[in-house]
VEXPANU-885208 format. One record per atom (N, C-alpha, C): residue number from 1; atom name; x, z, y; residue in one letter. Coordinates in pm, whole numbers. Atoms other than C-alpha are relative to their C-alpha. Layout:
N
PT/k/a/c1/c3/c2/r
PT/NUM/CA/X/Z/Y/a
...
end
This chain:
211
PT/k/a/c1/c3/c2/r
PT/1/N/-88/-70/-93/x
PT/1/CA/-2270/-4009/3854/x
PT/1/C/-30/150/3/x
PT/2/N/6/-136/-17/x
PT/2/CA/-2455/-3713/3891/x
PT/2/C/8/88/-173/x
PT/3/N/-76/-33/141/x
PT/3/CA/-2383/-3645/3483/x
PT/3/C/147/68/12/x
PT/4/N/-146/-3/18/x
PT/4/CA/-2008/-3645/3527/x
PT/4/C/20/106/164/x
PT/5/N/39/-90/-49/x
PT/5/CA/-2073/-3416/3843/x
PT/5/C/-52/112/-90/x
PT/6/N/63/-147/40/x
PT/6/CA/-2253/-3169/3641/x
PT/6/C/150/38/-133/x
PT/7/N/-114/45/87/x
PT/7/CA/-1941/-3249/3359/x
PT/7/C/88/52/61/x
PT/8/N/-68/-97/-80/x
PT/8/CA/-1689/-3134/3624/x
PT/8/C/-24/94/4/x
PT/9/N/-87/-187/-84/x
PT/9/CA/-1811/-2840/3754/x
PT/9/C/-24/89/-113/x
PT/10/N/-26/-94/153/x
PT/10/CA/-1895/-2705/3381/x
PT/10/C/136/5/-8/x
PT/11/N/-144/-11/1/x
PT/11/CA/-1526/-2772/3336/x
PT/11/C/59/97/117/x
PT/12/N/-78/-53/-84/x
PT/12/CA/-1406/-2623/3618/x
PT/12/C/-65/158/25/x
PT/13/N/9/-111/7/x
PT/13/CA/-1612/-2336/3575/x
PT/13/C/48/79/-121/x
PT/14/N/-100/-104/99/x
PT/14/CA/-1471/-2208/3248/x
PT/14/C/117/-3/1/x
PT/15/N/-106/-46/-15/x
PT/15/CA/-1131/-2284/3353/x
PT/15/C/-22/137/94/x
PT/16/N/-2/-124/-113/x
PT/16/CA/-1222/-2036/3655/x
PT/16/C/-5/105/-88/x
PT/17/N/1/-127/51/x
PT/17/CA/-1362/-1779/3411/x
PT/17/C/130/25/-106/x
PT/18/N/-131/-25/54/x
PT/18/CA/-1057/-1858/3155/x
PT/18/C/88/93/47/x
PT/19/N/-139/-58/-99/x
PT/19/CA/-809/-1792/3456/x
PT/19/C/-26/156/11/x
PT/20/N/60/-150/-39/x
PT/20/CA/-1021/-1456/3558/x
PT/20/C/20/113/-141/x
PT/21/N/-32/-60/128/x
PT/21/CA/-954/-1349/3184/x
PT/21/C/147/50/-43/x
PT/22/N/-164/4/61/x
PT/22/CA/-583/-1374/3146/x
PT/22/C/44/141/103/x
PT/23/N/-47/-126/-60/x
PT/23/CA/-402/-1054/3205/x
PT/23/C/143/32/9/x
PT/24/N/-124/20/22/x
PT/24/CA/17/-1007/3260/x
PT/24/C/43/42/-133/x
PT/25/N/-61/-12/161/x
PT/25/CA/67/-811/2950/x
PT/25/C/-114/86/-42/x
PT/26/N/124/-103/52/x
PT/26/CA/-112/-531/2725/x
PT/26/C/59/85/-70/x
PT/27/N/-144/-81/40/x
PT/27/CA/187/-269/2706/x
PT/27/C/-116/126/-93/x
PT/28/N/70/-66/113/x
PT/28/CA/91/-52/2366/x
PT/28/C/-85/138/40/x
PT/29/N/51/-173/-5/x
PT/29/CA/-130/278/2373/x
PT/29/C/-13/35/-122/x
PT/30/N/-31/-83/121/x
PT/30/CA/-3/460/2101/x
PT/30/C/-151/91/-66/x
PT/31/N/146/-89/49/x
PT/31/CA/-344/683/2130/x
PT/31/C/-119/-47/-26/x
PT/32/N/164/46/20/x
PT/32/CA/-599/416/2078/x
PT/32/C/18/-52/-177/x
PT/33/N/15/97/144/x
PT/33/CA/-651/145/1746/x
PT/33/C/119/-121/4/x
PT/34/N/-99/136/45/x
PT/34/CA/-393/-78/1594/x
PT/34/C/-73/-77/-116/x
PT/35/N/116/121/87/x
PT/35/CA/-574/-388/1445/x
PT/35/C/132/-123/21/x
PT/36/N/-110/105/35/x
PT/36/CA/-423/-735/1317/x
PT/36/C/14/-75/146/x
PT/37/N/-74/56/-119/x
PT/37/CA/-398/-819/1707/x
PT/37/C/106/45/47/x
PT/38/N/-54/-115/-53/x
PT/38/CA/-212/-506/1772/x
PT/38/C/-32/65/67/x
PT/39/N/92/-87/-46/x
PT/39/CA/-241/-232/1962/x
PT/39/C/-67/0/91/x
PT/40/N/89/-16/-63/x
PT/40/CA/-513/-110/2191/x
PT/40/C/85/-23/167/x
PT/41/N/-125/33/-146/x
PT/41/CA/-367/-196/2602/x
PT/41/C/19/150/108/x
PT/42/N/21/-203/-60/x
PT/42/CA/-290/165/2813/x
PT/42/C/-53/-123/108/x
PT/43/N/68/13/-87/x
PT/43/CA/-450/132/3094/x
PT/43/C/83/-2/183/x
PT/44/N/-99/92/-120/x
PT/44/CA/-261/-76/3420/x
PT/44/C/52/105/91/x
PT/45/N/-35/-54/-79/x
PT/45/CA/-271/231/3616/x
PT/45/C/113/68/-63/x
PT/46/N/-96/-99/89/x
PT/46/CA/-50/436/3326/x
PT/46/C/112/-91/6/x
PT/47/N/-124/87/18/x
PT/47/CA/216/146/3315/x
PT/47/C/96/45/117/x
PT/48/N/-88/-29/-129/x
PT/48/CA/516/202/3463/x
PT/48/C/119/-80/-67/x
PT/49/N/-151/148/74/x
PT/49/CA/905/-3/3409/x
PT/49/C/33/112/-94/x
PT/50/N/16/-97/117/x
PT/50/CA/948/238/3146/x
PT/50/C/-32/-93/-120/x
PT/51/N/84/69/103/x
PT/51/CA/731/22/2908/x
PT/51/C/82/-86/-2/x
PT/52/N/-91/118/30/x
PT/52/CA/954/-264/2937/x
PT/52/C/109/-45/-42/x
PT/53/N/-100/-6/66/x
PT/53/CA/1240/-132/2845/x
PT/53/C/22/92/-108/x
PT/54/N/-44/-85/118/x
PT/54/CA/1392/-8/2528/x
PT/54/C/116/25/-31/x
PT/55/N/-134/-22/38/x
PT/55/CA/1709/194/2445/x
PT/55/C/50/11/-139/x
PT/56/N/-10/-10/126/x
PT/56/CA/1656/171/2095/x
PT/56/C/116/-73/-95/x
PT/57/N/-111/134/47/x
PT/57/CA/1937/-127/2007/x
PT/57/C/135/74/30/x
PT/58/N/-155/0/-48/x
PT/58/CA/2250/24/2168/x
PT/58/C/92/86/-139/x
PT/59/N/-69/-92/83/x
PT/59/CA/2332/286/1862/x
PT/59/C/-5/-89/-104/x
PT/60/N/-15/39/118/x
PT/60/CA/2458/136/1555/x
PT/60/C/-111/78/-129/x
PT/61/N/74/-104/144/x
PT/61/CA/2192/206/1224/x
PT/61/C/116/1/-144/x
PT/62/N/-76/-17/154/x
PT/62/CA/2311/340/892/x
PT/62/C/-37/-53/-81/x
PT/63/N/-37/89/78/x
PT/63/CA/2435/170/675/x
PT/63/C/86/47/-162/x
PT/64/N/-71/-142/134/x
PT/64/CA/2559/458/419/x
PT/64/C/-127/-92/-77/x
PT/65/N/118/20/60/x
PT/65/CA/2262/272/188/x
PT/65/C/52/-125/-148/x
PT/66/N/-15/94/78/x
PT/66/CA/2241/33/-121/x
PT/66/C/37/-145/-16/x
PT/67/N/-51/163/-56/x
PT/67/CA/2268/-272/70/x
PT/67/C/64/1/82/x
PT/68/N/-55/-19/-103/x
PT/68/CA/2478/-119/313/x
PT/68/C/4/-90/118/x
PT/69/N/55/79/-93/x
PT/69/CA/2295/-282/574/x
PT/69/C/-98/66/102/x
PT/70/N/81/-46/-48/x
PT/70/CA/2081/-150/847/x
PT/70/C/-72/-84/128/x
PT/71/N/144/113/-68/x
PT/71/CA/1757/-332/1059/x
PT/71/C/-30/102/125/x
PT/72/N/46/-87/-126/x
PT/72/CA/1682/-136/1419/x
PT/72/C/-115/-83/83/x
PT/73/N/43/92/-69/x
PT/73/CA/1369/-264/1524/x
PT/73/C/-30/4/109/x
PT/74/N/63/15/-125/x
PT/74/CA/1188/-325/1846/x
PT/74/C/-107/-85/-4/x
PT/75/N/108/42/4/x
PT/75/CA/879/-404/1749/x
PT/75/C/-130/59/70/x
PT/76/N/86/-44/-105/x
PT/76/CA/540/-337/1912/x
PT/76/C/-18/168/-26/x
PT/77/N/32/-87/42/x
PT/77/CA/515/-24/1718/x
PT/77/C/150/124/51/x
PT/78/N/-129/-87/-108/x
PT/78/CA/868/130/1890/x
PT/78/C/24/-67/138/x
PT/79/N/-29/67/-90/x
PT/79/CA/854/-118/2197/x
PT/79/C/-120/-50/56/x
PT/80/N/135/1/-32/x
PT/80/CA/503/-76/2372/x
PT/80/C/8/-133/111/x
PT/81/N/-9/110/-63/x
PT/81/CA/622/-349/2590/x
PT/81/C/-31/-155/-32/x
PT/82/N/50/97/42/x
PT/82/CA/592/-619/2383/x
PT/82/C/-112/-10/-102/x
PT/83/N/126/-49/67/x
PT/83/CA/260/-523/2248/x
PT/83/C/-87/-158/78/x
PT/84/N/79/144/-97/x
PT/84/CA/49/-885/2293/x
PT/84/C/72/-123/5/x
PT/85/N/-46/174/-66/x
PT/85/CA/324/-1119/2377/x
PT/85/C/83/-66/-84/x
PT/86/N/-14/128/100/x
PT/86/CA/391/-1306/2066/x
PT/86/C/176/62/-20/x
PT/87/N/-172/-63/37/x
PT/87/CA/802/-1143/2066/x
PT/87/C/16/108/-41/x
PT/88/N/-37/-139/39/x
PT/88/CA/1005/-866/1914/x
PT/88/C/155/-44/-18/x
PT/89/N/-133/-16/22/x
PT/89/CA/1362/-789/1854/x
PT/89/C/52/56/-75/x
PT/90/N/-39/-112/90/x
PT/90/CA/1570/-620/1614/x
PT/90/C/182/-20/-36/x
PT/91/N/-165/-33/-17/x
PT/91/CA/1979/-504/1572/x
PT/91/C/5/12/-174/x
PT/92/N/-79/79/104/x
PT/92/CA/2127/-614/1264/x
PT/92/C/109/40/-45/x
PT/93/N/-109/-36/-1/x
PT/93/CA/2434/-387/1143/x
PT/93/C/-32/-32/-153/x
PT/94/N/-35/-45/101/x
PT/94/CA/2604/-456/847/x
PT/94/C/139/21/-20/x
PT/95/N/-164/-66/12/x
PT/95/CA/2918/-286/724/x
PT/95/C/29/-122/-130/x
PT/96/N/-60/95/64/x
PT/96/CA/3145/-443/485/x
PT/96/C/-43/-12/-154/x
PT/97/N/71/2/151/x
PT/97/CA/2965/-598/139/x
PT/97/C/-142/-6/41/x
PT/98/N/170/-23/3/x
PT/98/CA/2613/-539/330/x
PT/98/C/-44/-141/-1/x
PT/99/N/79/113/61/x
PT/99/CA/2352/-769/225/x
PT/99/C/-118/65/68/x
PT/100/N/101/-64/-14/x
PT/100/CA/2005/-788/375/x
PT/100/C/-80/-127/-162/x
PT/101/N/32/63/94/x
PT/101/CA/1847/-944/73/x
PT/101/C/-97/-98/-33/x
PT/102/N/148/129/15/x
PT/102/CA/1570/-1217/21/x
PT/102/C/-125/29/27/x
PT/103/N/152/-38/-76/x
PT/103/CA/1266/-1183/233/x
PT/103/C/-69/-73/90/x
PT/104/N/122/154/-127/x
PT/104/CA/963/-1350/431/x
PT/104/C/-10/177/119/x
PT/105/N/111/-32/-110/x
PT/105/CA/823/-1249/758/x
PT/105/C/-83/-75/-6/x
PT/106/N/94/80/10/x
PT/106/CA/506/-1322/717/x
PT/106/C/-85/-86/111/x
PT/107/N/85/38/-82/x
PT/107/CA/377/-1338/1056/x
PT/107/C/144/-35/126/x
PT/108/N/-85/101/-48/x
PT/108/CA/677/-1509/1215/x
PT/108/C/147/-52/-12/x
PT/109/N/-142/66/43/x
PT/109/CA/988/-1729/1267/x
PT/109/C/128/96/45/x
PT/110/N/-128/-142/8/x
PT/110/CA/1327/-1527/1309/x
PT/110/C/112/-121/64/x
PT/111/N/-88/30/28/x
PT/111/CA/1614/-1621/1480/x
PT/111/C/156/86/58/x
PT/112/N/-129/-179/26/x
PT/112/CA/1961/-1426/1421/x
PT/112/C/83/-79/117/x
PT/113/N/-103/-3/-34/x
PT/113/CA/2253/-1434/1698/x
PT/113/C/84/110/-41/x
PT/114/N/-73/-82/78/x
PT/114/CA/2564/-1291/1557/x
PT/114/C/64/16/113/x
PT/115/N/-95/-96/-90/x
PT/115/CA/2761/-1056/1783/x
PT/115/C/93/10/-20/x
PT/116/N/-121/-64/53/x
PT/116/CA/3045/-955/1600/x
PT/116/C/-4/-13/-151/x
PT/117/N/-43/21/171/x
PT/117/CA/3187/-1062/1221/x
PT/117/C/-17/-117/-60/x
PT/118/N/1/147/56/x
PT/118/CA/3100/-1303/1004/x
PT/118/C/-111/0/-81/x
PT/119/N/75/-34/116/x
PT/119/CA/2790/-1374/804/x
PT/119/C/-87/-152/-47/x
PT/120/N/100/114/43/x
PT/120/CA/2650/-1570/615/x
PT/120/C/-137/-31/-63/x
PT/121/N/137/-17/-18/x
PT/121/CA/2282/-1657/613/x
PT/121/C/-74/-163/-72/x
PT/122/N/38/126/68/x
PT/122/CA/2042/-1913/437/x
PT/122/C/-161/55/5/x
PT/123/N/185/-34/32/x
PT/123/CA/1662/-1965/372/x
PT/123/C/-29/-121/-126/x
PT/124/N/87/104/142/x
PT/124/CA/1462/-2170/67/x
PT/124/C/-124/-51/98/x
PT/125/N/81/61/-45/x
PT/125/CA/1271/-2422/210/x
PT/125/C/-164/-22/-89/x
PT/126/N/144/22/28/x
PT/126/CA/890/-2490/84/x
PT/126/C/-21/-108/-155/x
PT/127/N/-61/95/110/x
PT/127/CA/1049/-2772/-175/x
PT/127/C/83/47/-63/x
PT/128/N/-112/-65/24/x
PT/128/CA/1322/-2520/-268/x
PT/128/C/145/-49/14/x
PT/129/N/-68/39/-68/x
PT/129/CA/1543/-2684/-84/x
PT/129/C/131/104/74/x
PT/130/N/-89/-140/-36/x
PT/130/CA/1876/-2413/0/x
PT/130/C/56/-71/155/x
PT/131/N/-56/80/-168/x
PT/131/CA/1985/-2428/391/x
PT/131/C/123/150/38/x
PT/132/N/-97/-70/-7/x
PT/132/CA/2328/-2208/395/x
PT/132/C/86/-31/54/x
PT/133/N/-133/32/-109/x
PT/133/CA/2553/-2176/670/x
PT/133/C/66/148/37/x
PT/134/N/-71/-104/-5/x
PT/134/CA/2852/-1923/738/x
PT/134/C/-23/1/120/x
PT/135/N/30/-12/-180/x
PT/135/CA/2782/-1800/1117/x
PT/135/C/116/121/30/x
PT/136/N/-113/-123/-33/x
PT/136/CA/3049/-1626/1330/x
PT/136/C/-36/18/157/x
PT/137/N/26/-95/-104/x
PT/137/CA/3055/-1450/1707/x
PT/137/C/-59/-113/66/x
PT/138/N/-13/102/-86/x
PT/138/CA/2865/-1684/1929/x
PT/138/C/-146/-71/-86/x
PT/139/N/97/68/94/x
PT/139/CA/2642/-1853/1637/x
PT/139/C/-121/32/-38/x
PT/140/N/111/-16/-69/x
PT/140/CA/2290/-1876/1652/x
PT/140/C/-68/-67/-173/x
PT/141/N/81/69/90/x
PT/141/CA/2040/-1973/1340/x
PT/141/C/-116/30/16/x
PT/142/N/170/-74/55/x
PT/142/CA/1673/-1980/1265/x
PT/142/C/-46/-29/-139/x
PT/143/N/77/-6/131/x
PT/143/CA/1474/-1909/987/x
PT/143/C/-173/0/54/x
PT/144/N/140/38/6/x
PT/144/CA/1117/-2060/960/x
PT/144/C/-88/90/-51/x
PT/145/N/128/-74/21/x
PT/145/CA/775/-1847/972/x
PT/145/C/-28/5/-201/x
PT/146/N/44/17/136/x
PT/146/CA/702/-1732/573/x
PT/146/C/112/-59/-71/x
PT/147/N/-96/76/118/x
PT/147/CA/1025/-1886/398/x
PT/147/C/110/142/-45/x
PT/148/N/-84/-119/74/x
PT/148/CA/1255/-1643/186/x
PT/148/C/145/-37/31/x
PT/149/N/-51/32/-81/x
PT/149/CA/1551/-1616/379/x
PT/149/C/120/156/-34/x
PT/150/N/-77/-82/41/x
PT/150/CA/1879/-1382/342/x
PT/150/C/118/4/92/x
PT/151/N/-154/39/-63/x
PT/151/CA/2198/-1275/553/x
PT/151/C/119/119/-81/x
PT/152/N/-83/-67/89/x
PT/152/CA/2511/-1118/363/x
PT/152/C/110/-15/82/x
PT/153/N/-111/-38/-31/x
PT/153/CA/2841/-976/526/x
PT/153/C/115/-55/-52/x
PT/154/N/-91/75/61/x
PT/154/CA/3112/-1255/408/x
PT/154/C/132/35/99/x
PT/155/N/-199/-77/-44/x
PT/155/CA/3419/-1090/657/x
PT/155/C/12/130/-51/x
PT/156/N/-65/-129/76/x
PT/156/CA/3615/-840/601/x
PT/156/C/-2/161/137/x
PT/157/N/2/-97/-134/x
PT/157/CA/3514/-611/925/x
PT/157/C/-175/33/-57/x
PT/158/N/172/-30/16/x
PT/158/CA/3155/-453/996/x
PT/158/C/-31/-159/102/x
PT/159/N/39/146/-56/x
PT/159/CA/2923/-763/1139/x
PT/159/C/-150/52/91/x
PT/160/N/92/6/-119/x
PT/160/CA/2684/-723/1430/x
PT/160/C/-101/-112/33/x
PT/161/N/47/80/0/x
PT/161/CA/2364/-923/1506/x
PT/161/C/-140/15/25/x
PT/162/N/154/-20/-45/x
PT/162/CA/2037/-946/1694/x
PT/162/C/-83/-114/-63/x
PT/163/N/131/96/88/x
PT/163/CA/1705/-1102/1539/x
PT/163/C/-63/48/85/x
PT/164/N/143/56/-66/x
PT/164/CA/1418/-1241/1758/x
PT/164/C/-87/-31/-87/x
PT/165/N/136/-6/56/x
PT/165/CA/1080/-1265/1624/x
PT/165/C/-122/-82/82/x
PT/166/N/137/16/-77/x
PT/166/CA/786/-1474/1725/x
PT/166/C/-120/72/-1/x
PT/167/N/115/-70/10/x
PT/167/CA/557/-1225/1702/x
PT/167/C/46/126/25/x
PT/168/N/17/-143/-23/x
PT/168/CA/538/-842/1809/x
PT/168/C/-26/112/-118/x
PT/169/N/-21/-73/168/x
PT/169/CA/500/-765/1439/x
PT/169/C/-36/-64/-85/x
PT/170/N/-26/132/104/x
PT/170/CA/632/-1036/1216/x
PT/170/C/-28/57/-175/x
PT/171/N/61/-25/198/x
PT/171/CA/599/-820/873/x
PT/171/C/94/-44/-61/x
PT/172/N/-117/25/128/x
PT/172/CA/843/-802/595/x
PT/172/C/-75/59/-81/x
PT/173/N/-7/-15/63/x
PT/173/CA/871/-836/302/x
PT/173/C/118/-37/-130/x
PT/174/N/-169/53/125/x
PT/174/CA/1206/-797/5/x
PT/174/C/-27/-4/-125/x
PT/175/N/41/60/146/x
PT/175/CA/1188/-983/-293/x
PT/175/C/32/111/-84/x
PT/176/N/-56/-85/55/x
PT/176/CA/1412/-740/-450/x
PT/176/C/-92/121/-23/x
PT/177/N/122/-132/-17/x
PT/177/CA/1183/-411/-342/x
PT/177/C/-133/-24/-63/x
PT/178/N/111/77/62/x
PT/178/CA/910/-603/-426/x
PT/178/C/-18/-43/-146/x
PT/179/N/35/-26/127/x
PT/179/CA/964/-629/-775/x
PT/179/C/47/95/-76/x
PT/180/N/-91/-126/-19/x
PT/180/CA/1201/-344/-829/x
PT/180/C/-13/130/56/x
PT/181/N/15/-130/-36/x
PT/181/CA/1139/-91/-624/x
PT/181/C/-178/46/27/x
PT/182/N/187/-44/67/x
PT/182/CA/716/-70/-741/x
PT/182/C/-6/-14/-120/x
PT/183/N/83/15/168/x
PT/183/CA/505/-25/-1002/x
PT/183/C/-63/-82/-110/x
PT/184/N/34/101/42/x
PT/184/CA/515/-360/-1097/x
PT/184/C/21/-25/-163/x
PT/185/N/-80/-22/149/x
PT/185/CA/496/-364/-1467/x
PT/185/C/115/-84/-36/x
PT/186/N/-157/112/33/x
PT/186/CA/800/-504/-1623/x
PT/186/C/-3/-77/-82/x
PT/187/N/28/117/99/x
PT/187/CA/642/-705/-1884/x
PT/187/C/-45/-148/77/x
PT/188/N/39/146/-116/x
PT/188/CA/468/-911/-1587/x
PT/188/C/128/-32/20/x
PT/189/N/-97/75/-91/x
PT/189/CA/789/-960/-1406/x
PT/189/C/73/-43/-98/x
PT/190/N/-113/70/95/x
PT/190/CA/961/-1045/-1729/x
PT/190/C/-74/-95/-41/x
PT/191/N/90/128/23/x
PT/191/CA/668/-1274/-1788/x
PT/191/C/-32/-136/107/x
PT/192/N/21/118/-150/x
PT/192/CA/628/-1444/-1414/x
PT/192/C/160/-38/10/x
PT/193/N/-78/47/-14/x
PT/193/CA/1012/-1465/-1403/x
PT/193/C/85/-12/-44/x
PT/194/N/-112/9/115/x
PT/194/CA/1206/-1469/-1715/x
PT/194/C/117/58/-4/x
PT/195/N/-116/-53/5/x
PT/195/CA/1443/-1225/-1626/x
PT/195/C/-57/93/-126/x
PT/196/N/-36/-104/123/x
PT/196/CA/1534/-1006/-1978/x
PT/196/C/-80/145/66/x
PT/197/N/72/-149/-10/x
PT/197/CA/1319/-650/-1976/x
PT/197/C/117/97/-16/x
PT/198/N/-46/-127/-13/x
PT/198/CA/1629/-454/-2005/x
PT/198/C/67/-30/138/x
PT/199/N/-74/16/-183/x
PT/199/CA/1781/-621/-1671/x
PT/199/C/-97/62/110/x
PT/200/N/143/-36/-87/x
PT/200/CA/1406/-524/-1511/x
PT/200/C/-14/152/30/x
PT/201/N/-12/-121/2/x
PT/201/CA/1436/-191/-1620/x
PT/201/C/119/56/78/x
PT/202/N/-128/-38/-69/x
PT/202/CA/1813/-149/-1513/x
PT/202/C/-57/10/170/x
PT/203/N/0/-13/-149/x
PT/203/CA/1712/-288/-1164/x
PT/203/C/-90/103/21/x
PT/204/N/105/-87/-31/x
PT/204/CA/1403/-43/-1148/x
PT/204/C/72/130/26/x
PT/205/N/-57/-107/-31/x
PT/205/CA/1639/220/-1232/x
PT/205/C/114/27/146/x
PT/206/N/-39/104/-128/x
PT/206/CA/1880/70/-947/x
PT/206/C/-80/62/110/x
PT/207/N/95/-26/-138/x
PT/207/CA/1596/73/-685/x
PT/207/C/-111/111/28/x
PT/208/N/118/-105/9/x
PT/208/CA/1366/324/-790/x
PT/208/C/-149/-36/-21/x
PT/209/N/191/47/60/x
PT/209/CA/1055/124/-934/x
PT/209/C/-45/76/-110/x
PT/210/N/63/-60/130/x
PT/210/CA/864/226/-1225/x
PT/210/C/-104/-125/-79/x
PT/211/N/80/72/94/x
PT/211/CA/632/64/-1495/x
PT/211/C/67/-111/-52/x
end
């Protein structure tokens, strides 16, 4: 008896110190260290409703670009608010033909509501498995943590569309850029993926890679 007594109040004392640990948020300080938790927390007295909100989403981004597509984020690194709490956000314009092109977040899952147009969106499952669906005003998808994943402008208008994030800084990365627009030699990538060395080169010239 007196075992499972001493068994309790151990338990109930590290929930106590647990509880005494937990803090509401840990809104960003731009002036301290950013590490793979994120950033450093300002200090409770500096917080103000300020931190919580962001006007960064309301302006359309440009989209004058190659993929005539543009990404507005709200991540911890423009949105000190969600610095800590596992979310982020980001605005989604593409004009007509834009493509955002084949890419992971590495450090979380994604999911798009479409605002305005039409688009259509897909991911490659782990088996290479294709999951493609046309989404219109109203329509809601997710894309899974780490899978290579794509949305492309299939109306004939511009197309509008917010992306959620489980994480405060999920991390990209585009296949395309990624072999194309670096210094990835072109004998590797014509060796890891059998595309022809003058198509490698073309795209390099295209995106602006080299080697």
């Amino acid at each position: 008896m007196k075992m499972i007594l001493a068994i309790s109040f151990f338990i109930l004392s590290l929930l106590s110190l647990s509880h005494a640990s937990v803090v509401d948020f840990c809104v960003a300080d731009y002036n301290g260290p950013n590490g793979p938790a994120g950033y450093s927390c300002k200090s409770p007295k500096k917080v103000t409703e300020d931190d919580f909100v962001y006007h960064g989403l309301a302006t359309s981004g440009n989209t004058s670009n190659i993929i005539k597509a543009a990404v507005t984020p709200a991540f911890d690194a423009q949105f000190a608010g969600v610095n800590g709490l596992g979310i982020s956000i980001a605005r989604l314009d593409l004009a007509g033909g834009g493509v955002i092109p084949l890419h992971t977040h590495p450090g979380a899952s994604e999911i798009l509501a479409v605002i305005q147009g039409t688009i259509c969106a897909g991911f490659v499952a782990s088996d290479n498995t294709v999951y493609i669906k046309t989404l219109y005003k109203g329509d809601v998808m997710v894309f899974p943590q780490g899978l290579l994943h794509f949305q492309i402008n299939s109306g004939g208008s511009n197309a509008l569309a917010f992306v959620s994030f489980s994480s405060a800084n999920p991390g990209l990365q585009i296949l395309d850029f990624a072999l194309f627009k670096s210094d990835f030699p072109t004998e590797l990538i014509t060796a890891t993926t059998f595309i022809d060395a003058a198509v490698v080169k073309k795209l390099k010239g295209v995106l602006g890679g080299s080697g």
